[in-house]
C-alpha positions in Angstrom: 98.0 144.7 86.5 96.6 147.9 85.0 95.7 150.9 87.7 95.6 151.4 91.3 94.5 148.2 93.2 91.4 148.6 95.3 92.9 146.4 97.9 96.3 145.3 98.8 97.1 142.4 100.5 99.8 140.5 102.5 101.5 137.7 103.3 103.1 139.0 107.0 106.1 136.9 107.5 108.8 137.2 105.3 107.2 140.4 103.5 106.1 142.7 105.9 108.2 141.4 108.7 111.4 140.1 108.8 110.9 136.4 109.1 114.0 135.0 107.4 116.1 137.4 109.4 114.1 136.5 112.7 114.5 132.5 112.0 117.9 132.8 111.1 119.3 134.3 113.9 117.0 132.5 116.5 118.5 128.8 114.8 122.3 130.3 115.1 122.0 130.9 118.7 120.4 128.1 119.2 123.2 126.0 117.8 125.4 128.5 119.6 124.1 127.3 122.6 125.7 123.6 122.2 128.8 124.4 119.5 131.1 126.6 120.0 131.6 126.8 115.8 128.4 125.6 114.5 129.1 124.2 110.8 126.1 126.3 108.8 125.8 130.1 108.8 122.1 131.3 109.9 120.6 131.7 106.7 121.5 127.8 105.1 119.9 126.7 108.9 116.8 128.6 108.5 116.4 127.0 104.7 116.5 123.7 106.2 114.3 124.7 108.6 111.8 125.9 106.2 111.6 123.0 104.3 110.8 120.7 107.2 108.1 123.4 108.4 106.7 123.3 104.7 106.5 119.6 105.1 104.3 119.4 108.1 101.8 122.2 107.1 101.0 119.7 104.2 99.5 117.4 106.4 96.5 117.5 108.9 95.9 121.5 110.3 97.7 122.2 113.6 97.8 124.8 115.6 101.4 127.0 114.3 102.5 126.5 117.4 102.6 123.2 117.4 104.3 123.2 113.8 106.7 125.9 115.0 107.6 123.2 118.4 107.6 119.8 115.9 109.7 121.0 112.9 112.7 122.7 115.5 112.6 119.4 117.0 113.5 117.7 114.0 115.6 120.1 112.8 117.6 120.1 116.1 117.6 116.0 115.3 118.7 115.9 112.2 122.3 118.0 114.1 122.3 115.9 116.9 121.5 118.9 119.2 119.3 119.2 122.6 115.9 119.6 122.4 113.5 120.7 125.3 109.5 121.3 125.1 110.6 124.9 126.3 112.7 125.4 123.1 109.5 125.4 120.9 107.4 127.8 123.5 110.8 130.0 122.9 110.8 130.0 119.3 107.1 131.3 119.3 108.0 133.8 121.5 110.6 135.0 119.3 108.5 135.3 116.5 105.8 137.3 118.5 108.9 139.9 118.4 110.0 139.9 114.9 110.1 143.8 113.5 108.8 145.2 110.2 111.1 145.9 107.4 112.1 149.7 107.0 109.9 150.0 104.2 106.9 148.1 105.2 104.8 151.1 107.5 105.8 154.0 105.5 104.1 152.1 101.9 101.6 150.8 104.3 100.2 154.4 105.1 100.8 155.9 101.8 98.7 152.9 100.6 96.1 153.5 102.9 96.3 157.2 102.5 95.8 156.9 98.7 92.5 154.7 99.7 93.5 151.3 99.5 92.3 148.7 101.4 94.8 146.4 103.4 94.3 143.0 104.2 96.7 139.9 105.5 96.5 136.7 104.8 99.0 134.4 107.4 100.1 131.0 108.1 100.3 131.7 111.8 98.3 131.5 114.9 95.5 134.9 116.1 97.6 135.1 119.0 101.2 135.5 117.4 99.5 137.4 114.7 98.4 139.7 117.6 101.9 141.0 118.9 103.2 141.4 115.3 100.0 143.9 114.5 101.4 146.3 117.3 104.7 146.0 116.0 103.0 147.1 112.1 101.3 150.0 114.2 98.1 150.4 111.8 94.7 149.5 110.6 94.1 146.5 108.4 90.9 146.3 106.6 91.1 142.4 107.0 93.4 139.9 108.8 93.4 136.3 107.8 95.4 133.7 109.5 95.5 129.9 109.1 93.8 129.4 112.3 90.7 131.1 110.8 91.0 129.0 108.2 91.9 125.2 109.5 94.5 125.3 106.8 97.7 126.8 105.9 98.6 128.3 102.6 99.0 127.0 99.7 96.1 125.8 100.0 93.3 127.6 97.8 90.9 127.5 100.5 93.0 130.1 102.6 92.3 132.7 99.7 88.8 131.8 99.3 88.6 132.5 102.8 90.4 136.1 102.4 88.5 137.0 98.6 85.0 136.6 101.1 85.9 138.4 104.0 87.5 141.6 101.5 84.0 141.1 99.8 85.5 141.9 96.2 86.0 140.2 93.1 89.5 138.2 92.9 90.4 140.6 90.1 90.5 144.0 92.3 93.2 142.6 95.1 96.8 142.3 94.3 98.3 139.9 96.7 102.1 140.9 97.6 104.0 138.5 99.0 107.7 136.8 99.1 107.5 133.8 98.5 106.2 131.2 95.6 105.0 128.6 96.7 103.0 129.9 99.5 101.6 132.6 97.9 102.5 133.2 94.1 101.1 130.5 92.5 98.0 129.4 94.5 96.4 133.5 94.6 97.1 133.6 90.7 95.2 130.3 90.5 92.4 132.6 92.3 92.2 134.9 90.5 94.3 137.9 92.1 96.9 139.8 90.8 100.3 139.4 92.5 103.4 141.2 93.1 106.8 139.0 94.3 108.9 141.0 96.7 112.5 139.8 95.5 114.6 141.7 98.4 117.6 139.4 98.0 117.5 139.3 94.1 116.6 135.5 93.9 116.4 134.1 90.2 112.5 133.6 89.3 111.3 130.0 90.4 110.1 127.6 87.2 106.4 128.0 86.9 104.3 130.6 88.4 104.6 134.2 87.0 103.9 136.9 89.0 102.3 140.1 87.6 104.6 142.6 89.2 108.2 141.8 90.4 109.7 144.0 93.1 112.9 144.7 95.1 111.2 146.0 98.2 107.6 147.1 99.1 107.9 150.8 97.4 106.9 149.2 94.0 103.5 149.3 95.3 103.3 152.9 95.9 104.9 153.3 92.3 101.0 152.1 91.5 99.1 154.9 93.3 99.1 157.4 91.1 95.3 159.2 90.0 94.3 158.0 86.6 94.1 161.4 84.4 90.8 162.6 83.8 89.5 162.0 80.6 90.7 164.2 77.7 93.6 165.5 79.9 97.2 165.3 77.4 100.2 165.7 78.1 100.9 169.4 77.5 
């Protein structure tokens, strides 16, 4: 990407919040709750996790709620552990009160302060989208969320949705985001830029190449420096 991007946007969970962290420990306890030395640490239960919840957004659109409830059921299944209707209504709970990442408000405002437009595009629900907004503490420009949309990303039609609403060309938004196949690969098929925030120093997925790669969100304000007026050298 070559410049300052006129608008930045998001995925929420897992880049501006900490999703993986929140999921994690929310499946530990829970398995805390019926083993007194549960056989997975938190992290290889919430990838387990994820890749039932990938599963289901595939199919027909539900509310995230409802995908949140269904894939802990199964997961909870699959370990021959309890499962109440509560436990679902707990788990979206939880992630109404999952906290941002140190870095995430500070390159927020030094974004918006430099003039860039913010936008987020979510696979969640308005309502849990709501609580995690206060917890950001600041203006977006746009907020997109897969209940606006009847979908959930990857699907192209969730960054149609966001490219209309920004009312720019594809070409001046770079999408930042976490993860690949949510994000990386179907808003480079759209024609945004992208940045991949690595914060665990993954090894790149086959595939999809991202425009920028990151260890945390302070590569974007790496970006926002004034182009030099015309003429000017270097001294």
């Amino acid at each position: 990407m070559n410049g300052t991007p006129r608008v930045a946007s998001f995925d929420c969970y897992g880049t501006l919040i900490d999703w993986e962290g929140g999921i994690g420990s929310f499946l530990y306890e829970f398995a805390l709750r019926h083993q007194a030395e549960p056989a997975q640490n938190g992290e290889t239960m919430r990838r387990d996790w994820e890749a039932i919840q990938f599963s289901e957004i595939q199919g027909r659109y539900r509310p995230y709620k409802d995908i949140l409830a269904d894939s802990l059921r199964q997961w909870a299944s699959i370990r021959d552990l309890p499962y109440r209707d509560d436990d679902g209504e707990s788990l979206a709970r939880a992630m109404r009160s999952w906290q941002p990442f140190p870095d995430t408000r500070p390159v927020l405002l030094r974004a918006r302060e430099a003039g860039v437009r913010l936008a987020i595009l979510s696979n969640t629900d308005r309502d849990i989208i709501a609580h995690t907004l206060r917890h950001l503490d600041l203006q977006f420009d746009v907020v997109v969320t897969a209940e606006d949309c009847g979908s959930y990303k990857p699907s192209p039609h969730n960054f149609d949705r966001l490219v209309a609403e920004l009312a720019v060309p594809p070409e001046d938004i770079l999408h930042v985001a976490f993860g690949f196949k949510y994000d990386i690969g179907p808003a480079s098929r759209r024609g945004l830029s992208t940045a991949w925030v690595n914060r665990h120093v993954e090894e790149m997925p086959a595939g999809e190449r991202p425009d920028l790669v990151w260890r945390d969100l302070w590569g974007l304000p790496a970006l926002l420096v004034p182009d030099p007026p015309p003429g000017a050298g270097t001294g």
